[in-house]
TORMAR-617285 format. One record per residue: residue in three letters; x, y, z of N, C-alpha, C in turn. Coordinates in steps of 0.001 Angstrom, whole numbers, padded with zeros to 6 digits, always signed. Last residue first. Layout:
BEGIN
ALAXYZXYZXYZ ...
This chain:
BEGIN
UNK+200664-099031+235216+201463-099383+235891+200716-099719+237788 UNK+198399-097573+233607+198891-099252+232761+199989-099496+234283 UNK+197716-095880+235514+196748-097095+234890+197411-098354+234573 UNK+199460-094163+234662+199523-094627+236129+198781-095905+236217 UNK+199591-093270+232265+200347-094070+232924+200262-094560+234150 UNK+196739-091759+232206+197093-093315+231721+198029-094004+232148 UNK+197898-089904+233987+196257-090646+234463+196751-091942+233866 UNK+199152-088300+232516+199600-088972+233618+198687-090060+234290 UNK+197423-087880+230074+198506-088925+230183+199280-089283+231454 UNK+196516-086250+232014+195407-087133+231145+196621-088077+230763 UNK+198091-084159+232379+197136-084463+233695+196513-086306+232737 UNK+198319-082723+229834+199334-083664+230809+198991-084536+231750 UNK+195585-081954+229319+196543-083176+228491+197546-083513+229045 UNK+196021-079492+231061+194680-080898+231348+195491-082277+230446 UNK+196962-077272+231589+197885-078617+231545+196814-079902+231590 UNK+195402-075068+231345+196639-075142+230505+197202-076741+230310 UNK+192987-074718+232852+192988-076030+231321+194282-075925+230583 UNK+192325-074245+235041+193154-072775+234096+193156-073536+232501 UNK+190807-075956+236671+190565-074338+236369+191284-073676+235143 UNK+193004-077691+236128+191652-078238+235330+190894-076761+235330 UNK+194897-077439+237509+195165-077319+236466+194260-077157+235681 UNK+194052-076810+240403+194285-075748+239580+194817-076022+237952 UNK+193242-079717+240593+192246-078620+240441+192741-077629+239662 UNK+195807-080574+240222+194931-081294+238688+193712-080447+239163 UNK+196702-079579+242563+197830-079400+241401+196744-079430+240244 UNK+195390-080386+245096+194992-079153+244457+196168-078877+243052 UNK+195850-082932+244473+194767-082956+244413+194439-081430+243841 UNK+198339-082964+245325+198325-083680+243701+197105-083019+243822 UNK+198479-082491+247636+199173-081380+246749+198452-081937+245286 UNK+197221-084205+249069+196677-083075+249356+197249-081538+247921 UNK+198785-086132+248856+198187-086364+247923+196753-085116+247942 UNK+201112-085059+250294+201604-085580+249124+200115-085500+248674 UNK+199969-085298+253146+199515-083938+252105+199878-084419+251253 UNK+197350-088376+252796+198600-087700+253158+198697-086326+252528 
């Protein structure tokens, strides 16, 4: 879906610029444990 067309380029451009990679990384976990 785009919803997951956005997430996708959101954690690219985050992972290019590395400002928000530790957010990206706890969002990862929570999503895990849930």
């Amino acid at each position: 879906g785009s919803l997951e067309a956005v997430k996708a380029f959101s954690l690219a451009k985050s992972i290019s610029t590395g400002q928000s990679k530790s957010f990206f990384v706890q969002q990862k976990r929570v999503l895990e444990k849930s």
